[in-house]
C-alpha positions in Angstrom: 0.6 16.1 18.9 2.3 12.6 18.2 4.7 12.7 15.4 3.7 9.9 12.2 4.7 6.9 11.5 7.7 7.1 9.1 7.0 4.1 8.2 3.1 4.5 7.5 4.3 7.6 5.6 6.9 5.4 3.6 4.1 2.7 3.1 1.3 5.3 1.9 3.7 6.9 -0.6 4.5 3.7 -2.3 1.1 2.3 -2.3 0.1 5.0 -4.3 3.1 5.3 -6.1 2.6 1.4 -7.0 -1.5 1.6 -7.9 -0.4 4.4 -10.2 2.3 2.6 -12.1 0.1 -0.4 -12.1 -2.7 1.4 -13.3 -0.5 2.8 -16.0 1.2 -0.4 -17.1 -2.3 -2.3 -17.3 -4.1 0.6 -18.6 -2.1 2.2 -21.2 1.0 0.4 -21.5 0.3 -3.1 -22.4 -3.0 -1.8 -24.7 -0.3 0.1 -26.5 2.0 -3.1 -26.7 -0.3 -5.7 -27.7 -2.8 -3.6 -30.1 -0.8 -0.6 -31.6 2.6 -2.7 -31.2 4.5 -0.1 -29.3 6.1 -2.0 -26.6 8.2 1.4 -25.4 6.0 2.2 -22.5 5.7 -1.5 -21.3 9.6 -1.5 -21.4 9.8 1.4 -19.3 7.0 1.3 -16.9 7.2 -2.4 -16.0 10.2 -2.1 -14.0 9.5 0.7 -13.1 6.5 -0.5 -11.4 8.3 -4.1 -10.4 10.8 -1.7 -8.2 8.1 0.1 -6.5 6.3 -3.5 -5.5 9.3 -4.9 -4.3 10.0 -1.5 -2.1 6.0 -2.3 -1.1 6.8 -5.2 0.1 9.3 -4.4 1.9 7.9 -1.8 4.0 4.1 -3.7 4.2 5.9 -7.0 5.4 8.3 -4.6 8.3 5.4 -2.8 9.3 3.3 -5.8 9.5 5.5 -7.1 11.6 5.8 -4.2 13.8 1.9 -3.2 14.4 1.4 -7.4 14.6 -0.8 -7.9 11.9 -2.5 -11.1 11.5 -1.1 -13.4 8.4 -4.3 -13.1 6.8 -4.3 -9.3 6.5 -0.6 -9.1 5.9 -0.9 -11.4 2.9 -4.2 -9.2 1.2 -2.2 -6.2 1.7 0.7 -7.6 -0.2 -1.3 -8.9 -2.6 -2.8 -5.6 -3.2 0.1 -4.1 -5.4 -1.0 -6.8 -8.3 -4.3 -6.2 -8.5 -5.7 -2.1 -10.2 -7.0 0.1 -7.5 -6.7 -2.7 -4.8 -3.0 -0.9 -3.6 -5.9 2.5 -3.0 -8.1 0.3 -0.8 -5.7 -1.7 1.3 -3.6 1.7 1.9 -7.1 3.6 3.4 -7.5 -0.2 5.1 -3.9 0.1 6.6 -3.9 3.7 7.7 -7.2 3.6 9.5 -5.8 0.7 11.5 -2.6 2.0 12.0 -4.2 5.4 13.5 -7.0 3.6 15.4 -3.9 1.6 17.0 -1.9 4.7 17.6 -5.0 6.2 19.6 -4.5 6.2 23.4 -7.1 4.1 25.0 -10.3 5.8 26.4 -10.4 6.7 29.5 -13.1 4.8 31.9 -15.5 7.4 33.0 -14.9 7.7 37.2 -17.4 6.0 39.3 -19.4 8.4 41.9 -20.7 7.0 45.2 
């Protein structure tokens, strides 16, 4: 069996890793900020979250790269870490991709005489 991609690996941990801070900092965070007036959680989970993105975009623009993605799909999966849940859809997008382009090719079925 092939070994994975460390680099899917790495991209599938912070996708999820940046959906769930987003989620938390859209979600709870700022709703505490702007109608309780606790800002504490918005202070903490906004960089928080702004560090895993960048880290996202690191490894979504290198593996881009490296499996040759068009600019089209390389630009909706970056975009994917701003907008809640999209980070969830883009990473099933990416590894279903990535694992149909790791498959060997079928073999042609040999022609009898």
């Amino acid at each position: 069996m092939k070994s994975p991609n460390p680099l899917l690996t790495w991209y599938r941990v912070l996708a999820y890793a940046t959906g769930v801070g987003l989620l938390l900092l859209v979600a709870v965070a700022m709703p505490l900020k702007y109608l309780a007036g606790q800002p504490t959680l918005v202070e903490v989970v906004g960089p928080i979250h702004g560090f895993l993105y960048a880290g996202y975009l690191l490894v979504a623009v290198t593996l881009g790269m490296r499996s040759r993605w068009n600019l089209t799909f390389l630009l909706g999966v970056l975009v994917a870490g701003t907008i809640p849940f999209l980070s969830f859809v883009a990473e099933r997008k990416v590894v279903h991709r990535e694992r149909r382009a790791a498959e060997p090719p079928a073999a042609e079925p040999a022609e009898t005489s």
